[in-house]
C-alpha positions in Angstrom: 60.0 81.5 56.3 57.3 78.6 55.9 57.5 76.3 59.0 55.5 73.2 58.9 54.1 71.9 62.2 51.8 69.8 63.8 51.4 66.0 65.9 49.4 62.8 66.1 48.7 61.6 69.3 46.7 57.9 69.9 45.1 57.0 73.1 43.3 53.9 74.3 40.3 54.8 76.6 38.2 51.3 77.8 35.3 53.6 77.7 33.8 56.9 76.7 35.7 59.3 78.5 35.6 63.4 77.6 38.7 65.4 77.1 39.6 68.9 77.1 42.7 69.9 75.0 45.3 72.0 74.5 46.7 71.4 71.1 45.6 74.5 68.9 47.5 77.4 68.0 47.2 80.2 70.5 44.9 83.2 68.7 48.1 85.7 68.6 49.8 83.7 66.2 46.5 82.8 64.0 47.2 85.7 61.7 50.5 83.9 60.7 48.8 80.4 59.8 48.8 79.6 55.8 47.1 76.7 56.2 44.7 76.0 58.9 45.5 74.0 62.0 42.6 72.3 62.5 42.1 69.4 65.1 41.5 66.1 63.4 40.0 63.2 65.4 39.9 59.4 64.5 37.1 58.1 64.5 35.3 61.5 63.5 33.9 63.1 66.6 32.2 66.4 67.4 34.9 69.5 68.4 34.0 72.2 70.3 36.6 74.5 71.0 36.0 78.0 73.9 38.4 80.4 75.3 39.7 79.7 78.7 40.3 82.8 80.9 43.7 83.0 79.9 43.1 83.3 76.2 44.2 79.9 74.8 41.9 78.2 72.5 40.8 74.4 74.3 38.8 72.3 72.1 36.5 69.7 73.7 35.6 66.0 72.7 34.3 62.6 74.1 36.9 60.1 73.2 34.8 56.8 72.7 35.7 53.1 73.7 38.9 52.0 71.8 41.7 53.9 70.1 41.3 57.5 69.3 43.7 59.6 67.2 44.1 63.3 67.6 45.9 65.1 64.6 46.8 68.7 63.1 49.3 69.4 60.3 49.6 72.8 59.4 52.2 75.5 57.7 52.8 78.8 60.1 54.8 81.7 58.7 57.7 83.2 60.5 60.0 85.8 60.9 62.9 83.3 60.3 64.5 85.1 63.4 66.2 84.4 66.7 64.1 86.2 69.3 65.3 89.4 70.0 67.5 90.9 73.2 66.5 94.2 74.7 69.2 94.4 76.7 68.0 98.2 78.2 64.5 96.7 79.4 63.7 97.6 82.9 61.8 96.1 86.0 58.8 98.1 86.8 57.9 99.0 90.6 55.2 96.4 92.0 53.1 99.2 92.3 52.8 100.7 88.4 52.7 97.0 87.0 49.6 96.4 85.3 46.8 95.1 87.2 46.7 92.3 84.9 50.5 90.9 85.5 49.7 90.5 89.1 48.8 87.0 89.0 51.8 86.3 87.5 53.6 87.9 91.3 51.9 85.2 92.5 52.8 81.7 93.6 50.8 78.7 91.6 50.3 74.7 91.3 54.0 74.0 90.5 55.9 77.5 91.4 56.1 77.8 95.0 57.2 81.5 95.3 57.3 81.5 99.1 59.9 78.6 99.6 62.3 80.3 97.2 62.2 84.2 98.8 66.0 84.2 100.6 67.4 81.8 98.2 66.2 84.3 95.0 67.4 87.4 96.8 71.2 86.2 97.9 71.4 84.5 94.7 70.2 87.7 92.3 70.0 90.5 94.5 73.2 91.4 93.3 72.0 91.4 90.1 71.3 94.6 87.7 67.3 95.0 87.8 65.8 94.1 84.5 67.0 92.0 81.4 70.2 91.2 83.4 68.6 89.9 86.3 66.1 87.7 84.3 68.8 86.2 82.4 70.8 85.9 85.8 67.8 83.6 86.9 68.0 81.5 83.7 71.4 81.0 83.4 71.2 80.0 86.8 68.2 77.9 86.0 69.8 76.2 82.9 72.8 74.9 85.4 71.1 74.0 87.8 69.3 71.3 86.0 70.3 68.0 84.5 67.9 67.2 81.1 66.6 64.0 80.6 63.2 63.1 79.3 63.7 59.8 82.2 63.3 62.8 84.7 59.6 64.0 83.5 56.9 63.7 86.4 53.5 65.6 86.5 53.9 66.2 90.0 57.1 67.7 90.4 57.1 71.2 91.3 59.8 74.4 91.2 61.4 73.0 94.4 61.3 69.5 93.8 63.5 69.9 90.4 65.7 72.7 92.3 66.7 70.2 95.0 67.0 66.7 92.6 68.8 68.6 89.5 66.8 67.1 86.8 64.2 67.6 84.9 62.8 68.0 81.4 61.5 71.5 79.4 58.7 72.1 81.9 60.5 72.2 85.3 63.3 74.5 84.0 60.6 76.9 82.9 58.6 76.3 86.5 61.8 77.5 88.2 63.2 80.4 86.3 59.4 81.6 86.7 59.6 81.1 90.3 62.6 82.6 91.0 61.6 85.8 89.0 58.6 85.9 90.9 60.3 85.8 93.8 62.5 89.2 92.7 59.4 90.6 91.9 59.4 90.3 88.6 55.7 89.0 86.5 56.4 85.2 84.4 54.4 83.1 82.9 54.6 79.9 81.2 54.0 78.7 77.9 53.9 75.7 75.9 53.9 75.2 71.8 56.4 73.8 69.2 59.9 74.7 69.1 61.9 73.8 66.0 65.0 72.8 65.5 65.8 75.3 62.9 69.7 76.5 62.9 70.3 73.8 65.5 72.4 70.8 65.2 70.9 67.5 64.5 68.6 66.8 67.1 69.4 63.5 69.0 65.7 62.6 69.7 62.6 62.8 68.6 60.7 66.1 68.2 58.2 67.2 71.4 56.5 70.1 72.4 57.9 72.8 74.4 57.7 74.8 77.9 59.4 78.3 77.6 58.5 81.6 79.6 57.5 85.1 79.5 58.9 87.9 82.0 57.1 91.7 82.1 59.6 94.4 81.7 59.3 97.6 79.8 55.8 97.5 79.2 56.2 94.1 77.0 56.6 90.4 77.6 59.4 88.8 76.6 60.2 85.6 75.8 63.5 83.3 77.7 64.1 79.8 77.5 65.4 77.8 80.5 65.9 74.6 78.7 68.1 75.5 75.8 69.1 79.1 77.0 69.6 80.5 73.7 67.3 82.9 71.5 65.7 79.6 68.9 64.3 80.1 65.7 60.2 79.5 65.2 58.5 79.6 68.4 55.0 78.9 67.9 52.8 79.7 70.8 49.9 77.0 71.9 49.2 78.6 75.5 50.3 80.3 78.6 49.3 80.4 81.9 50.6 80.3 85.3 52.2 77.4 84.9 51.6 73.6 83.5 49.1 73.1 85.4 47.0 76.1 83.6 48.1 74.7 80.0 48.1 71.0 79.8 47.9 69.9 76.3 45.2 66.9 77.6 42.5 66.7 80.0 40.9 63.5 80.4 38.3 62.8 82.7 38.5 58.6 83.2 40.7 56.2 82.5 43.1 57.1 79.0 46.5 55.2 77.8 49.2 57.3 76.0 49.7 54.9 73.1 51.5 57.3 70.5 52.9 60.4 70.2 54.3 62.5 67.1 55.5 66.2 67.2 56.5 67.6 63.6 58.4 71.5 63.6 60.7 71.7 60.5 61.2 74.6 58.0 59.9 73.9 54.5 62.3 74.2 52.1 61.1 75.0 48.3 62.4 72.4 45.8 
């Protein structure tokens, strides 16, 4: 399966003001580009793109006085297929985890492990360790919430969406992550396009999307908070601790949001 993606994105900066983003495909899905998805900026300005230290590729410009568009349009191949169960996967012992995962154990910006201990373990102690428990946490992460796009805040953190009920894509992840950490179990967040492929209509316009990743077996594995159901063409930007680690704009000084256009859809041959 061919999936076309990309966005266009316009801001308004009253002067010269440098920006760090994180709009490219992450380097583990690279091999599965056709076309390449590279960042196009309007007027033409220099790109200079780094790893940060969790991987992800950030690209670097100084958007001048006036409008500036940011655009990619690429095609991705994909597997065509729901992401898989593993229904048998275990929970490893904090002690033979990976030294790597740790961070993950750890609270962060938006997942406030510490304030969520006795509520994780009397809600999903319970709980079979493993796959059963992780989706006990987002099934119970799912409910909890109320979606609405109204609800999105930068500020609002794993507890703050836990006791209002609402939120958009990235709080449902920021809680499922923080209850898992809180069981013991490693998450991580990520962000990239989602599409709407063997969905119905969608009812608003297309966006990028926050999922999660949880360490079990020896693998991560992929769950999604927000629409609780294994989705067609994931395509990974970048993952971190949270959103904090992955934002998809920096800007240092004054910008204005003045357009934005996300594009996920499977090509179909004529």
């Amino acid at each position: 399966m061919h999936i076309r993606a990309g966005f266009e994105i316009l801001y308004d900066c009253p002067a010269p003001t440098p920006m760090i983003l994180g709009l490219s495909v992450h380097p583990s899905r690279r091999g599965d580009l056709i076309t390449p998805d590279w960042l196009r900026t309007d007027p033409h300005l220099e790109v200079r793109q780094y790893l940060d230290s969790f991987g992800n590729i950030y690209s670097r410009i100084v958007a001048p006085a006036g409008r500036t568009l940011l655009a990619a349009d690429f095609i991705v191949q994909d597997n065509g297929l729901p992401q898989p169960v593993y229904p048998n996967s275990i929970q490893h012992r904090i002690e033979d985890l990976p030294d790597e995962t740790l961070m993950f154990l750890l609270p962060s910006r938006y997942c406030e492990t510490d304030r969520f201990l006795d509520l994780a373990w009397s809600l999903f102690g319970g709980a079979k360790t493993g796959w059963d428990r992780v989706q006990a946490i987002v099934d119970h992460s799912h409910e909890r919430l109320k979606f609405g796009y109204e609800h999105a805040s930068p500020t609002t953190t794993a507890y703050d969406a836990y006791e209002k009920q609402v939120g958009v894509c990235r709080d449902y992840a920021h809680l499922a992550i923080t209850f898992c950490r809180a069981m013991n179990i490693p998450a991580r967040y990520c962000t990239g396009y989602l599409s709407d492929i063997g969905q119905p209509p969608p009812d608003a316009p297309q966006d990028f999307c926050a999922w999660i990743e949880v360490y079990l077996s020896g693998a991560w594995h992929i769950f999604d908070p927000r629409n609780n159901q294994r989705r067609i063409g994931h395509i990974l930007m970048a993952r971190g601790r949270d959103a904090a680690d992955v934002a998809l704009v920096h800007n240092f000084g004054s910008a204005t949001l003045s357009g934005f256009t996300v594009i996920c859809d499977e090509m179909v041959e004529a």
